[in-house]
VEXDOBA-237352 format. One record per residue: residue number from 1; y, z, x of N, C-alpha, C in turn; residue in three letters. Coordinates in Angstrom, 3 decimals. Layout:
<atom n="NUM" n_c2="Y" n_c3="Z" n_c1="X" ca_c2="Y" ca_c3="Z" ca_c1="X" c_c2="Y" c_c3="Z" c_c1="X" res="ALA"/>
...
This chain:
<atom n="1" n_c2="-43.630" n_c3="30.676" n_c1="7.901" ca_c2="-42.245" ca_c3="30.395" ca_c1="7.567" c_c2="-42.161" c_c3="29.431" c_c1="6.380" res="UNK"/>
<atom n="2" n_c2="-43.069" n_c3="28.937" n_c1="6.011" ca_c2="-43.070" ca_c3="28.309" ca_c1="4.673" c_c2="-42.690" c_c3="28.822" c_c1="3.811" res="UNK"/>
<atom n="3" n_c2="-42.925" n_c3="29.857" n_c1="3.723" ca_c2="-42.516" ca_c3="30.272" ca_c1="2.017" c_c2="-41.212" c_c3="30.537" c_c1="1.889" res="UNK"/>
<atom n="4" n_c2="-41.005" n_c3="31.098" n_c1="3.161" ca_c2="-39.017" ca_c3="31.511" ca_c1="3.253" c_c2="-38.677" c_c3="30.402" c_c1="3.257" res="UNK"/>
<atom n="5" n_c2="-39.130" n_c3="29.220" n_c1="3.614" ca_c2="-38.436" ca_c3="27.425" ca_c1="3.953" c_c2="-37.972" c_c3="27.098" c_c1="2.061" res="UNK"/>
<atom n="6" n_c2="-39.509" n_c3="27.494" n_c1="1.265" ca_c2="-39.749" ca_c3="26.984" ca_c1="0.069" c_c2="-38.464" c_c3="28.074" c_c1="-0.839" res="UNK"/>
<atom n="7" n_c2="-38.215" n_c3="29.942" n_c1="-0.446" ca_c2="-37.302" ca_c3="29.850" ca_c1="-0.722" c_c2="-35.954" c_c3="29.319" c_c1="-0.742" res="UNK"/>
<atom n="8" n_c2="-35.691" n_c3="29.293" n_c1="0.623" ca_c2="-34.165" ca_c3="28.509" ca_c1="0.734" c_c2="-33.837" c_c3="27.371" c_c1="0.692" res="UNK"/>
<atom n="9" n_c2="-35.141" n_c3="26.535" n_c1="0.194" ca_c2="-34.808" ca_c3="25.552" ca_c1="-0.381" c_c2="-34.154" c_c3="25.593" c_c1="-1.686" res="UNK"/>
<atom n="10" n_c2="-34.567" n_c3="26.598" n_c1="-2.457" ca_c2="-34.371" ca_c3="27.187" ca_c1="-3.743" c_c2="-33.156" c_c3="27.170" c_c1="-3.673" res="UNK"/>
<atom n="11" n_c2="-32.735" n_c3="28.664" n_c1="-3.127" ca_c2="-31.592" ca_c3="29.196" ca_c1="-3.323" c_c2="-30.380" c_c3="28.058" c_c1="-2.773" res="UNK"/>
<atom n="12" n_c2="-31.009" n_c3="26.771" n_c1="-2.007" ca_c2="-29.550" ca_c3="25.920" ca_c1="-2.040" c_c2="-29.504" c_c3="25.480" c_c1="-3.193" res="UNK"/>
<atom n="13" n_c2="-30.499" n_c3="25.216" n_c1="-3.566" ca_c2="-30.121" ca_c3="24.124" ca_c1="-4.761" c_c2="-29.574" c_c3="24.696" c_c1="-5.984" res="UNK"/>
<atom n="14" n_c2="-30.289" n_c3="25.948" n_c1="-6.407" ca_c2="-29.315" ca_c3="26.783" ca_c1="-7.595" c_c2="-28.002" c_c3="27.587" c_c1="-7.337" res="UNK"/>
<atom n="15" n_c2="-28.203" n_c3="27.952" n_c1="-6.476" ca_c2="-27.281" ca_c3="29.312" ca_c1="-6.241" c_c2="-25.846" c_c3="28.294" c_c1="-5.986" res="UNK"/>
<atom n="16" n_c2="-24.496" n_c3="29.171" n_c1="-6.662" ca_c2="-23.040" ca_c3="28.602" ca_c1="-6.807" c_c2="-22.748" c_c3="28.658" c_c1="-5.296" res="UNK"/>
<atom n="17" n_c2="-21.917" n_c3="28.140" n_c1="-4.374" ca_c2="-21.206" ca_c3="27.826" ca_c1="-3.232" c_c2="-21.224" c_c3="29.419" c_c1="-3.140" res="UNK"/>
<atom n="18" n_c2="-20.348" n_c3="29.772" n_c1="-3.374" ca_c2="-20.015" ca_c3="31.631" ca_c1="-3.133" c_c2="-20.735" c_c3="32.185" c_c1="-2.666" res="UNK"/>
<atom n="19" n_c2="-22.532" n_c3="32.346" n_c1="-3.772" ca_c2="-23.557" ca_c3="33.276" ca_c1="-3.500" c_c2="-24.167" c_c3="32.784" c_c1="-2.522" res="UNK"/>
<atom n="20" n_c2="-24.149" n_c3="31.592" n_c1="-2.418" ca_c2="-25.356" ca_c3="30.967" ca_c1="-0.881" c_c2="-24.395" c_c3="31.537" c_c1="0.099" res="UNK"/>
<atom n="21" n_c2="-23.059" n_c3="30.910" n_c1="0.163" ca_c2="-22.317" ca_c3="31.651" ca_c1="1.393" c_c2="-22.701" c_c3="32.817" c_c1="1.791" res="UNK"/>
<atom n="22" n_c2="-22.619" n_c3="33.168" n_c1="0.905" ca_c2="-22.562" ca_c3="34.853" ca_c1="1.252" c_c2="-23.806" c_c3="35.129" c_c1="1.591" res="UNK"/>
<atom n="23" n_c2="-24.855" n_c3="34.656" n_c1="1.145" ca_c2="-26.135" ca_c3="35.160" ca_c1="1.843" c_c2="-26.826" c_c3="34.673" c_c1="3.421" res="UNK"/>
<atom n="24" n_c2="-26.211" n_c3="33.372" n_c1="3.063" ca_c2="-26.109" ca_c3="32.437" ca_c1="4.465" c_c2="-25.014" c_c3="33.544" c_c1="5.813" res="UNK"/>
<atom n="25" n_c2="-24.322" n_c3="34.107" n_c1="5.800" ca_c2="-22.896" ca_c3="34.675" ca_c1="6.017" c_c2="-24.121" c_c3="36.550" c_c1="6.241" res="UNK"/>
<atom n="26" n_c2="-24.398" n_c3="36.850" n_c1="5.683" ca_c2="-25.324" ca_c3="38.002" ca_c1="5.646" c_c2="-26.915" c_c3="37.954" c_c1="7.031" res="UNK"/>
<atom n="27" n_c2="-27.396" n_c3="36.638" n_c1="6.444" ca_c2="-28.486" ca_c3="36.164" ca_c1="7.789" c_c2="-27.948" c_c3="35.810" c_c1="8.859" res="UNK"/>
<atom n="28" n_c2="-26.417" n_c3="35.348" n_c1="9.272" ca_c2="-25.475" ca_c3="34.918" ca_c1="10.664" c_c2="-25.608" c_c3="36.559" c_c1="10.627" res="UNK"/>
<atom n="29" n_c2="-25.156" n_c3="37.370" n_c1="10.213" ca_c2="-24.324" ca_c3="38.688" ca_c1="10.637" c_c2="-25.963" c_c3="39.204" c_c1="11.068" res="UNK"/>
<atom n="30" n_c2="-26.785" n_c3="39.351" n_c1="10.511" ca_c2="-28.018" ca_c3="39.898" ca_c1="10.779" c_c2="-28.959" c_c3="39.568" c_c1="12.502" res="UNK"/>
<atom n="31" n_c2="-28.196" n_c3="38.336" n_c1="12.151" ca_c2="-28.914" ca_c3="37.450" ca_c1="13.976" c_c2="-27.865" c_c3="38.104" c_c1="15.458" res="UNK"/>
<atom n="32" n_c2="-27.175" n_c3="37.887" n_c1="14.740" ca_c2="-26.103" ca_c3="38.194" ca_c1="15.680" c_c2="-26.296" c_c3="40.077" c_c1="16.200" res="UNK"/>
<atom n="33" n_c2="-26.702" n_c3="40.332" n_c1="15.298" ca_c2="-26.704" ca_c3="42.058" ca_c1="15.228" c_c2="-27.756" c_c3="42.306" c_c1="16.402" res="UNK"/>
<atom n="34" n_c2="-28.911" n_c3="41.442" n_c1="16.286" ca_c2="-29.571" ca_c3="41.531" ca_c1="17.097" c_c2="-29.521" c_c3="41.236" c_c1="18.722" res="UNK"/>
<atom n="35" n_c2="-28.872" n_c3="40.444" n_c1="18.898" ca_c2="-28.141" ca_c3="39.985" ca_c1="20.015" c_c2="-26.699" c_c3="41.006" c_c1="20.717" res="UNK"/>
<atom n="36" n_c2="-26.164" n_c3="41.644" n_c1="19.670" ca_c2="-25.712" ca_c3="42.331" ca_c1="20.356" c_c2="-24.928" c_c3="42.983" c_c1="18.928" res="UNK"/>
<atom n="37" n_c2="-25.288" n_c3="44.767" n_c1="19.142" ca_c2="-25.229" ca_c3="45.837" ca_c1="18.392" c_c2="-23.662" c_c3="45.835" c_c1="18.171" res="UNK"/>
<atom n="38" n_c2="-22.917" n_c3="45.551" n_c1="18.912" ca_c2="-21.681" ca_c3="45.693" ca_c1="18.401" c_c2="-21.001" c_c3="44.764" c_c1="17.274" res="UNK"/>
<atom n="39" n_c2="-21.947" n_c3="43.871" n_c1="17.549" ca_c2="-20.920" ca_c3="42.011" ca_c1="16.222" c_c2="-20.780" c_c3="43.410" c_c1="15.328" res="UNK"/>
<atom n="40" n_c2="-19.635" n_c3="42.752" n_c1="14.528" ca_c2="-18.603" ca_c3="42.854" ca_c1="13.441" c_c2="-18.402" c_c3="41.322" c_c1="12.963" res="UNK"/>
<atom n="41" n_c2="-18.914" n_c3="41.221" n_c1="11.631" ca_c2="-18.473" ca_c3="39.560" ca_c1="11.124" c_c2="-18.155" c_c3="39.985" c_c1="9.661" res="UNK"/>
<atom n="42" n_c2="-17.824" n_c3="39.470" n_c1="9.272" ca_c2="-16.663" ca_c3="39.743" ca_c1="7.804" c_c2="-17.238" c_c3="38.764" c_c1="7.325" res="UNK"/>
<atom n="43" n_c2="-17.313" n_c3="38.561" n_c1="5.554" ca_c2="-16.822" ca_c3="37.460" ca_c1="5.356" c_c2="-16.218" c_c3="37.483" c_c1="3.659" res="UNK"/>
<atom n="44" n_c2="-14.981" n_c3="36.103" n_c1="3.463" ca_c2="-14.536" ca_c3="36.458" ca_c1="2.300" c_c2="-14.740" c_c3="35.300" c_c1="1.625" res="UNK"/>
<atom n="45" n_c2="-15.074" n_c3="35.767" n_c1="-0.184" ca_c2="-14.942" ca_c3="34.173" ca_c1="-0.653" c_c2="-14.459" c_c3="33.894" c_c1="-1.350" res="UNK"/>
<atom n="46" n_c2="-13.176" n_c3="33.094" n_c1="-1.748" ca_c2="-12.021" ca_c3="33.107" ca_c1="-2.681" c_c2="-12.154" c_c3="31.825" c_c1="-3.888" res="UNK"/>
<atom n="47" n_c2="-11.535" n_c3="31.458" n_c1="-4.412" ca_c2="-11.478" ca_c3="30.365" ca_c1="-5.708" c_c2="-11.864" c_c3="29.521" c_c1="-4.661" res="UNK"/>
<atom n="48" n_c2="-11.113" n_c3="28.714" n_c1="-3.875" ca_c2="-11.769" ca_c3="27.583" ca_c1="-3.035" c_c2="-12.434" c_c3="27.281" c_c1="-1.754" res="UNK"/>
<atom n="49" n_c2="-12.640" n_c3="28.698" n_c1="-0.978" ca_c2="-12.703" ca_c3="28.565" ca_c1="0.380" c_c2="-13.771" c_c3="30.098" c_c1="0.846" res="UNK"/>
<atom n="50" n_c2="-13.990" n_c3="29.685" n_c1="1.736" ca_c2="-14.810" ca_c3="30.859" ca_c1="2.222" c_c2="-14.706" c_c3="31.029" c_c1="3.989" res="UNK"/>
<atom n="51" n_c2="-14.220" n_c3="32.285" n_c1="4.188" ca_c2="-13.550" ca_c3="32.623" ca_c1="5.900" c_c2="-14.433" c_c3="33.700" c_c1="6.010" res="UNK"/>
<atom n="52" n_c2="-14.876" n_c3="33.221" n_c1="7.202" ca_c2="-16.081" ca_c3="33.806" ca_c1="7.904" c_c2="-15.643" c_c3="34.292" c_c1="9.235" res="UNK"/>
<atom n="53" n_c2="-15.296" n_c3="35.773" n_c1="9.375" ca_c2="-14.656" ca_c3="36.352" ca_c1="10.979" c_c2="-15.148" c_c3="37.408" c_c1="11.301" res="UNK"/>
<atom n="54" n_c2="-14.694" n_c3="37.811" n_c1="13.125" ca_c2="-15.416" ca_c3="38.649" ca_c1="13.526" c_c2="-14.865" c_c3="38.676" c_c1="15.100" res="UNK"/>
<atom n="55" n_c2="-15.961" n_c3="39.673" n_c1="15.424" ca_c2="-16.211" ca_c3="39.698" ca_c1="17.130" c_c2="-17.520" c_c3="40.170" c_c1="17.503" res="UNK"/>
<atom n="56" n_c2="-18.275" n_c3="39.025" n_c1="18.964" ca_c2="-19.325" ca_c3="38.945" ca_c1="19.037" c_c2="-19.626" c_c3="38.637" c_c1="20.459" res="UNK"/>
<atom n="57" n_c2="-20.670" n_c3="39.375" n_c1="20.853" ca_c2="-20.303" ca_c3="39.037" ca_c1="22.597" c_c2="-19.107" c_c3="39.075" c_c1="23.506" res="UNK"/>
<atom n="58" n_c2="-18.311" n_c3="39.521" n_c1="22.624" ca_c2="-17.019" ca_c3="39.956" ca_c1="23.767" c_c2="-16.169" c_c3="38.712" c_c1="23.026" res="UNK"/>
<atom n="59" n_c2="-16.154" n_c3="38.241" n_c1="22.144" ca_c2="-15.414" ca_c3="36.791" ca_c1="21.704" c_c2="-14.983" c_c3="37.522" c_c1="20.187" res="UNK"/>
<atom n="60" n_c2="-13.875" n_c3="36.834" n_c1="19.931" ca_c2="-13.265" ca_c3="36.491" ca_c1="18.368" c_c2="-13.255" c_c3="35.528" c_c1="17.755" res="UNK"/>
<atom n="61" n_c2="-14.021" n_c3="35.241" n_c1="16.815" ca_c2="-14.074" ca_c3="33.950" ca_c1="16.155" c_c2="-13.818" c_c3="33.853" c_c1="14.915" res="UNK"/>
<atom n="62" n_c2="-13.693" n_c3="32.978" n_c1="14.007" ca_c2="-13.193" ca_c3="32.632" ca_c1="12.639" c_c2="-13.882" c_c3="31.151" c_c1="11.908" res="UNK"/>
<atom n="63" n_c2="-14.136" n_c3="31.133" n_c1="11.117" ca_c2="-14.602" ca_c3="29.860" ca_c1="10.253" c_c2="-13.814" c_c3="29.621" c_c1="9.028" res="UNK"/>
<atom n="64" n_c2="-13.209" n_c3="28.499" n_c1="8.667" ca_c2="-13.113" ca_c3="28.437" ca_c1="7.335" c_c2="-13.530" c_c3="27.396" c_c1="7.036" res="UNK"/>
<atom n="65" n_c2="-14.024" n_c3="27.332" n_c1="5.589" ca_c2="-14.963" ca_c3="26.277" ca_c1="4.723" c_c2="-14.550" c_c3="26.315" c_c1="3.489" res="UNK"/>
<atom n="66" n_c2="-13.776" n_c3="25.308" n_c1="2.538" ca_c2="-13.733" ca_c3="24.770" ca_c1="1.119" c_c2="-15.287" c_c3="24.886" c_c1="0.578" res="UNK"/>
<atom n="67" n_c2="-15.093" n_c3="25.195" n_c1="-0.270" ca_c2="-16.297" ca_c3="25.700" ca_c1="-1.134" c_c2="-17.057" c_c3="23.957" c_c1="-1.340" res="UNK"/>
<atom n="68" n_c2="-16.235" n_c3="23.209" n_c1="-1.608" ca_c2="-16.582" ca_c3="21.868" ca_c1="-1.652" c_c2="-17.505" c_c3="21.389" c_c1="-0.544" res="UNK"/>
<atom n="69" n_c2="-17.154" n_c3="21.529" n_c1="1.356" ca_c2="-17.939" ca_c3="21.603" ca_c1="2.119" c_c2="-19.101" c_c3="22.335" c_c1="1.931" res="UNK"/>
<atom n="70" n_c2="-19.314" n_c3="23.914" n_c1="1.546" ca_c2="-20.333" ca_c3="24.741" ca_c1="1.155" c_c2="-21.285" c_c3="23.746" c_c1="0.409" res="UNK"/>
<atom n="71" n_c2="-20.845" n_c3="23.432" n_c1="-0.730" ca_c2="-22.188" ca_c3="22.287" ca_c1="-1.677" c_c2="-22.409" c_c3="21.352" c_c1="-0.874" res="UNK"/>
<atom n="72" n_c2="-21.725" n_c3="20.478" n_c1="0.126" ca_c2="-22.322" ca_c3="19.682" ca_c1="0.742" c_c2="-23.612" c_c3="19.933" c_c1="1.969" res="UNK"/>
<atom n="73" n_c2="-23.354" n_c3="20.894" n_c1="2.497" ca_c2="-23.830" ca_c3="21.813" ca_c1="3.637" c_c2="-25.099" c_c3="22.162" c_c1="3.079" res="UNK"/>
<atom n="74" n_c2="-24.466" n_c3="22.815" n_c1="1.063" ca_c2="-26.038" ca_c3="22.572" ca_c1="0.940" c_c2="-27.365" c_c3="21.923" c_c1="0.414" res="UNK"/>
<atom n="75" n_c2="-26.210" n_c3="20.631" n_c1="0.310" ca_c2="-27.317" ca_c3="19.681" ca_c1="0.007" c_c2="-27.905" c_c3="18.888" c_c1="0.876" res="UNK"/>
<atom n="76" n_c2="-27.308" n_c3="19.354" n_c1="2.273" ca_c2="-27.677" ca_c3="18.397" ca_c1="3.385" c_c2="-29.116" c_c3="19.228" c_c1="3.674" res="UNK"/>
<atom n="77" n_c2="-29.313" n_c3="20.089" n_c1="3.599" ca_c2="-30.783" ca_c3="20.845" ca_c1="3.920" c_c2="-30.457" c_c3="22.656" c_c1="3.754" res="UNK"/>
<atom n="78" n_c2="-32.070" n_c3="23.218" n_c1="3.533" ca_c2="-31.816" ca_c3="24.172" ca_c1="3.353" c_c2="-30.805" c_c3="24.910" c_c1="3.950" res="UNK"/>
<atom n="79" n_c2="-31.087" n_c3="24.645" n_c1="5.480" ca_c2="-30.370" ca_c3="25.809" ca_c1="6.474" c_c2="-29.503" c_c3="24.375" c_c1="7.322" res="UNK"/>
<atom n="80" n_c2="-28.886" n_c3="23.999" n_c1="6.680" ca_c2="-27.714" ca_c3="22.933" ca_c1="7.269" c_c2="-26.208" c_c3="23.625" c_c1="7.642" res="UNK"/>
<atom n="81" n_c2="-26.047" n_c3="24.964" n_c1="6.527" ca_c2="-24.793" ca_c3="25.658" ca_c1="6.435" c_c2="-25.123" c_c3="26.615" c_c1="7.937" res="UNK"/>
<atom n="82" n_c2="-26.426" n_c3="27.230" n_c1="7.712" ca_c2="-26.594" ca_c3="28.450" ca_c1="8.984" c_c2="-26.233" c_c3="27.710" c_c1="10.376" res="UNK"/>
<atom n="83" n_c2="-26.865" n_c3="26.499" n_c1="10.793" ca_c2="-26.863" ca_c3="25.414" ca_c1="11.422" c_c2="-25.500" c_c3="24.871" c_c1="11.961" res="UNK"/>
<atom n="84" n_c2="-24.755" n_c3="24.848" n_c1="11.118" ca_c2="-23.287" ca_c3="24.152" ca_c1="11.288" c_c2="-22.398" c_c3="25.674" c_c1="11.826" res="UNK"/>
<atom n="85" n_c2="-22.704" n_c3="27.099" n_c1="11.442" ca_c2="-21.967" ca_c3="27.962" ca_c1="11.547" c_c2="-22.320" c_c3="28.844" c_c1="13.009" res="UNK"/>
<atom n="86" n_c2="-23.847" n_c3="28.201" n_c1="13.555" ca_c2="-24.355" ca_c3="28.596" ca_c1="15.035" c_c2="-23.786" c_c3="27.998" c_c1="15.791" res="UNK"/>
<atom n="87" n_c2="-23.826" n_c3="26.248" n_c1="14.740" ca_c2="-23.066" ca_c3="25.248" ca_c1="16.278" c_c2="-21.319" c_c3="25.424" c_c1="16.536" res="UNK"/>
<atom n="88" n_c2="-20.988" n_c3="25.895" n_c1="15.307" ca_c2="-19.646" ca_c3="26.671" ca_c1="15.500" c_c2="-19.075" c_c3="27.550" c_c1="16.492" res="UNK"/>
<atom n="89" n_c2="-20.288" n_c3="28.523" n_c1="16.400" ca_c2="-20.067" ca_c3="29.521" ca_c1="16.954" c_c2="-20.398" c_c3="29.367" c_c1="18.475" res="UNK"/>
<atom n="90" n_c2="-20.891" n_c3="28.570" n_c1="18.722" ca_c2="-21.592" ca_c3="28.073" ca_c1="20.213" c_c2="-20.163" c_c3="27.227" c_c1="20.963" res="UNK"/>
<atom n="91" n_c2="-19.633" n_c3="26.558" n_c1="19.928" ca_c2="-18.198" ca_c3="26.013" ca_c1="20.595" c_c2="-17.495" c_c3="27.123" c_c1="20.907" res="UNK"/>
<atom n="92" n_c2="-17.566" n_c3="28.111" n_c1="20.331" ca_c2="-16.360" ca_c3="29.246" ca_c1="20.876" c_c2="-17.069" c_c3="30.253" c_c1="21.781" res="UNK"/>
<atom n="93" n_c2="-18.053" n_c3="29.967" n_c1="22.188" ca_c2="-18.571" ca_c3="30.242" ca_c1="23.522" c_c2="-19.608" c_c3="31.305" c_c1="23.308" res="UNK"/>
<atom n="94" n_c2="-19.857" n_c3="31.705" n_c1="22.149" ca_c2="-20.796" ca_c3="32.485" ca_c1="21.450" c_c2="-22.198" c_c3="32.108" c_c1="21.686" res="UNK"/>
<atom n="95" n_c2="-23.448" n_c3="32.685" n_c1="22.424" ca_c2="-24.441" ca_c3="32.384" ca_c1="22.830" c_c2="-25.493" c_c3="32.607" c_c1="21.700" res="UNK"/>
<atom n="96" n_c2="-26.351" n_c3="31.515" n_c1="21.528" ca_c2="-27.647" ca_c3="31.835" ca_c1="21.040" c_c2="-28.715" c_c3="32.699" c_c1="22.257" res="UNK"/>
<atom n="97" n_c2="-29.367" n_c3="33.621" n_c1="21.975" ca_c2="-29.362" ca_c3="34.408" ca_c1="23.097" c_c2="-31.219" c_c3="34.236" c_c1="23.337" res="UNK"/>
<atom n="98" n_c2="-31.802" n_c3="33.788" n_c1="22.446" ca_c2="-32.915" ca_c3="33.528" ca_c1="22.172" c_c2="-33.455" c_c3="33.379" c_c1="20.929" res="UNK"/>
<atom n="99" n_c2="-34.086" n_c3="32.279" n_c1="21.068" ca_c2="-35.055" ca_c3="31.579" ca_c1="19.814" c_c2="-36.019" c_c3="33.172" c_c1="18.839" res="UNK"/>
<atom n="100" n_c2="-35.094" n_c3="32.967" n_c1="17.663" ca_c2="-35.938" ca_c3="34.402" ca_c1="16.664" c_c2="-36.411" c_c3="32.993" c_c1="15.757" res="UNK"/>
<atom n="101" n_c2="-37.538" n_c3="33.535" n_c1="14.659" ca_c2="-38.229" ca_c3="32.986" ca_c1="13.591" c_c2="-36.889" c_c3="32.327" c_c1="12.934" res="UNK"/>
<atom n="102" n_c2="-36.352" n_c3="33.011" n_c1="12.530" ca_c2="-34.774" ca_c3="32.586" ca_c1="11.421" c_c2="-34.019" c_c3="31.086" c_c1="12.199" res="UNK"/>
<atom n="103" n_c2="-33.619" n_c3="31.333" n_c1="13.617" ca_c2="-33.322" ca_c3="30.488" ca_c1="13.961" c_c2="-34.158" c_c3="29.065" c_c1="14.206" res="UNK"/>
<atom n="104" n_c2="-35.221" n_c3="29.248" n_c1="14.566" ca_c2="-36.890" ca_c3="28.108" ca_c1="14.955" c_c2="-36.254" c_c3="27.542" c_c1="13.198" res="UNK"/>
<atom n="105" n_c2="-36.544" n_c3="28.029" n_c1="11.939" ca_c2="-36.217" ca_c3="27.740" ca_c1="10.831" c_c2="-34.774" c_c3="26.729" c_c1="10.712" res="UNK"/>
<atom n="106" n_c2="-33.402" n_c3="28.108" n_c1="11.211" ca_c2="-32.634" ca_c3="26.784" ca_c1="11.072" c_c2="-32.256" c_c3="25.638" c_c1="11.717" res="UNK"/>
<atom n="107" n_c2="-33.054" n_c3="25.231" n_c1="13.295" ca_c2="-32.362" ca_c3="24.652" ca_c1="14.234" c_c2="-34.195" c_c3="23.802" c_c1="13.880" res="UNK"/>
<atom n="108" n_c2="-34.975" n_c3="23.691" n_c1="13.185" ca_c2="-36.045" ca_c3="23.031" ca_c1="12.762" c_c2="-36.095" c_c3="21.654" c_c1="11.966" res="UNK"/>
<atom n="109" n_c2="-34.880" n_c3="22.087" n_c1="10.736" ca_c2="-34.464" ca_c3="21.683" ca_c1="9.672" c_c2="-34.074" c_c3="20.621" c_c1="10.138" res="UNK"/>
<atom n="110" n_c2="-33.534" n_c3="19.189" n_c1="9.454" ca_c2="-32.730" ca_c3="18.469" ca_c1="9.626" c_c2="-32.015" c_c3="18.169" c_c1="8.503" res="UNK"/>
């Protein structure tokens, strides 16, 4: 998992608020898929904000984030944004269903 660590270290630090979202927003939708074949998660990213929605495990959930939070999220660590959008999703009753590589990565991080 190093080298994916050494990428996304990368891609926080260059990549604009938007494109990390969105790829960050792409690896949530990907975890989740696995956990259960039906998630549906959206996500949109506008001049200042980025809304992240869906349904997952039988739940409806929603995120929104100022692009301003996004740069902070990613300067707090690589996977600080994936991190903040699991523990999100865990308040709305959304289960981590078991420890995958991706997650060991973002729940590793500090």
């Amino acid at each position: 998992m190093r080298e994916n660590d050494s990428i996304r270290s990368y891609m926080a630090a260059h990549l604009k608020a938007q494109l990390f979202a969105s790829h960050v927003a792409r690896c949530v939708r990907k975890q989740l898929l696995q956990f259960d074949k039906k998630t549906v998660l959206h996500f949109d990213c506008y001049a200042n904000f980025f809304h992240l929605y869906g349904h997952t495990q039988g739940k409806d959930f929603y995120l929104l984030l100022t692009l301003a939070e996004v740069e902070e999220w990613k300067a707090a660590a690589p996977y600080a944004l994936d991190r903040y959008i699991f523990c999100e999703l865990e308040e709305k009753g959304i289960s981590i269903i078991h420890m995958t590589p991706y997650l060991r990565a973002v729940f590793s991080q500090s």
